[in-house]
C-alpha positions in Angstrom: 76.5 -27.9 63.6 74.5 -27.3 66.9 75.8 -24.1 67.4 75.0 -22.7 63.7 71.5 -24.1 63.9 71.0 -22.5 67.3 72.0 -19.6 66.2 70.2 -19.5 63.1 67.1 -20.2 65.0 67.8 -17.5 67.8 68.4 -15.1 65.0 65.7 -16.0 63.3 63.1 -16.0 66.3 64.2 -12.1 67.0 63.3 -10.9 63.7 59.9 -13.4 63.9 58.7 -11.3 67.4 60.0 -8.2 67.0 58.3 -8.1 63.2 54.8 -9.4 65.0 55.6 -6.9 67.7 55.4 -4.0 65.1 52.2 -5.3 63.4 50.6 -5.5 66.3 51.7 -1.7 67.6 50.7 -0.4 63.9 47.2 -2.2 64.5 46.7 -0.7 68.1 47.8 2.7 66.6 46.2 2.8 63.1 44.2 5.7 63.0 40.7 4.1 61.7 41.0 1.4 64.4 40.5 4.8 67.3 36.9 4.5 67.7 36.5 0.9 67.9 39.0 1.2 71.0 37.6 4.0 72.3 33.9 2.4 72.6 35.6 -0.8 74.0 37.5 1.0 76.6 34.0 2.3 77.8 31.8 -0.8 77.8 32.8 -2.0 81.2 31.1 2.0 82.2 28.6 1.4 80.3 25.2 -0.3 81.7 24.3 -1.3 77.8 25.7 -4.4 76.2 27.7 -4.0 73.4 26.4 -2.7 70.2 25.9 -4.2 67.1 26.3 -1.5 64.1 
């Protein structure tokens, strides 16, 4: 019985990561996300604040 739920739960926490682990590189790389990364990867250049559109 151990060994079944173990493995379910193993099995199951795989498909859990590596589904959250493709949202999370679709996010990074969606195309319409580009500029709000680009103008956060240049605030710590920047002697403004952040700005508020």
């Amino acid at each position: 019985m151990y060994e079944v739920l173990s493995s379910f739960a193993q099995t199951g926490g795989l498909i859990y990561f590596v589904v959250m682990f493709g949202c999370a590189l679709a996010y990074a790389l969606w195309p319409s996300n580009k500029s709000k990364f680009d103008d956060a990867a240049q605030l710590p250049l920047s002697d403004k604040g952040p700005h508020h559109d």
